[in-house]
C-alpha positions, 0 to 999 in steps of 0.5 A: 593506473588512477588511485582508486576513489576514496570514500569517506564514513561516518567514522573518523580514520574509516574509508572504503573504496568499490571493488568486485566481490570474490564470489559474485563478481558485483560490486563490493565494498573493501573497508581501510582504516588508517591510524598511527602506532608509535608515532608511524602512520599505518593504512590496511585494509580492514575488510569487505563488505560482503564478508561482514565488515562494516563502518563501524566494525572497522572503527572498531578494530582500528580502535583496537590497533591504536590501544594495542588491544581488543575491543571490550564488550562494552566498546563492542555494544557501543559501536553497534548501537550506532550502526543505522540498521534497517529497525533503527531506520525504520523507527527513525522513519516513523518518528519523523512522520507522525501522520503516517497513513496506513503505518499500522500495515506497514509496521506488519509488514515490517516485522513480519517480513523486513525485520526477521531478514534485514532487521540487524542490518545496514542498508549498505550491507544488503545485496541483491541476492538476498533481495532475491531469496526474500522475494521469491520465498514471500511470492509463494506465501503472498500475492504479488501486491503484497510482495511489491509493498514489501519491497516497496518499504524497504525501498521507503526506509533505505532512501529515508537513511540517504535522505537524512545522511544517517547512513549509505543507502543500497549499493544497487537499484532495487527493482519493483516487481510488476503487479497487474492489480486491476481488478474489477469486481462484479456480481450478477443481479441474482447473486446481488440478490443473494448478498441483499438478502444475506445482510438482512439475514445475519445477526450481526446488523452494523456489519451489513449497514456497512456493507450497504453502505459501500454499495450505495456510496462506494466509500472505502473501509478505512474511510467507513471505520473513521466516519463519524456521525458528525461527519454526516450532514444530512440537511446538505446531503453530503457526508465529510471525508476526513483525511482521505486515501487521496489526500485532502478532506472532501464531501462525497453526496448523501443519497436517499438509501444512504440517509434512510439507512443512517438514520435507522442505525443503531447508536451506541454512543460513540462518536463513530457510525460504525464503533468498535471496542468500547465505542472507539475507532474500528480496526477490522471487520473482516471475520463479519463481513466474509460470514455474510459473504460465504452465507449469500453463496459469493466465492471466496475471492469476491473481497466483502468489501472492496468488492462491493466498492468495484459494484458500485463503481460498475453500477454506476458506470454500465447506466450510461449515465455517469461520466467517467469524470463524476465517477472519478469524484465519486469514488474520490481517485486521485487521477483518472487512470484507476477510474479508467477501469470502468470505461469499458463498461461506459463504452458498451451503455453507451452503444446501446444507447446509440443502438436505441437511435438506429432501432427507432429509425430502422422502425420509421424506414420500415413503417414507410415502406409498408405504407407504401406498399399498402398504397399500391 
């Protein structure tokens, strides 16, 4: 029978080999050390993986058996403060990007949901069982995004550590759970109406000029809470997005609404359009923005801001004078495939547009006819 592969760690004297875990009959690991006592060379097994025992706790203990002795607390602090967790990971990770978008979610997700699970452990010491339990007990708090983005993360920081070689990464494939996210959101003329007049209404103006401002160009809010006034060139009739969700900076066009409202808006002195604490960058507007929501009568799903993009987006596709290629650009999608969304509502402007052209022959048929008739 072939000797079993051996695999090396990070710790001299430390090596494991893959096995089958006495309990769930998957794939373990089963740390051995090696190491000489009175001049004899000694091999035995340290411990498996799914009982606790990592690379470093077996560096540890193979320490302890070259001095005769325990580990002190201090050898003991040591040999966990070089072990990769899924915090140092993580914090690692972000170091190294520095212009990481959307960190400040992210770093959320860590903390609320990564970190209180699998924060003091190495990716090596995660099993699918447990990935299982984290995922089950987030879907009957979260959505089913939101535990994707989860995952998602922890999927980002395990394949950073394989990346950087810090330290092994999972032992399995750690499957995405599928998410219908194409949500499109509309409102009636009547409930349009109703938010219109819900904006002009509430005390609180920059936060419906921001809305407003979805409404007429489809902008994004993260892209709204980084718009600065000098972004805005008015006399070129386009605004500047700098640093994008897509990626590159790019100018989507200025349209008359969007000017008279910009220049109507109240300035604060701060370099942002839409400011928040002490004139800086807006972080959230949430609490503003769903008062205007609630008082215009929408349902409590219709998201305040988002939504208003997709209304947008609907707008502009029902005319049946957009194309979808324009309206990828103006909502500035990275691919067409989330633009393709809209393509229904295309698709039915665009039958009644042809139905205009069958209506106006059928008339003439029928005016010949009647002619003809009179004629007799």
């Amino acid at each position: 029978m072939p000797a079993q592969k051996r695999f090396k760690t990070q710790y001299p004297g430390v090596y494991y080999i893959e096995g089958k875990s006495l309990h769930s009959g998957k794939t373990d690991r089963i740390f051995n050390i090696r190491y000489r006592a009175n001049g004899k060379p000694i091999e035995e097994k340290a411990g498996r993986a799914s009982q606790g025992m990592t690379a470093a706790r077996a560096s540890m203990l193979r320490a302890a058996k070259m001095d005769g002795k325990k580990p002190t607390n201090r050898e003991r602090r040591k040999s966990e403060d070089d072990r990769w967790t899924i915090t140092r990971l993580w914090e690692s990770y972000k170091a190294n990007k520095p212009n990481l978008k959307g960190v400040v979610t992210d770093d959320n997700r860590f903390e609320n949901h990564i970190k209180p699970v699998f924060g003091d452990k190495l990716p090596s010491e995660i099993d699918p069982l447990s990935i299982d339990r984290l995922r089950i007990k987030l879907l009957k708090e979260k959505s089913p995004g939101t535990v994707k983005n989860v995952m998602e993360l922890l999927r980002r920081i395990c394949h950073y550590a394989q990346k950087k070689r810090l330290t092994p990464g999972l032992s399995f494939t750690l499957e995405m759970p599928s998410v219908n996210n194409l949500r499109t959101e509309d409102l009636t003329p009547d409930q349009l109406k109703a938010l219109l007049e819900a904006m002009d209404g509430d005390i609180n103006q920059q936060a419906a000029n921001l809305m407003r401002m979805v409404l007429y160009t489809g902008m994004r809010r993260s892209e709204l809470f980084k718009l600065k006034w000098t972004d805005i060139d008015e006399q070129r009739g386009f605004i500047r997005l700098e640093d994008p969700k897509g990626g590159t900076d790019m100018s989507i066009p200025l349209n008359d609404a969007a000017t008279d409202l910009l220049r109507n808006h109240p300035r604060t002195g701060s370099e942002y359009v839409f400011p928040g604490k002490d004139g800086k960058q807006r972080k959230d507007i949430h609490h503003q923005v769903n008062r205007i929501r609630d008082n215009a009568g929408l349902p409590k799903s219709f998201r305040a801001l988002h939504g208003l993009r997709h209304v947008y987006a609907s707008m502009l596709a029902s005319s049946g004078k957009v194309d979808l290629y324009t309206l990828q650009r103006l909502l500035t999608h990275k691919s067409p495939q989330m633009t393709m969304r809209y393509a229904h509502l295309r698709d039915s402007a665009l039958k009644d547009a042809s139905q205009v052209a069958g209506d106006i022959v059928s008339s003439v048929v029928k005016d010949q006819k009647n002619r003809a008739v009179s004629n007799q």
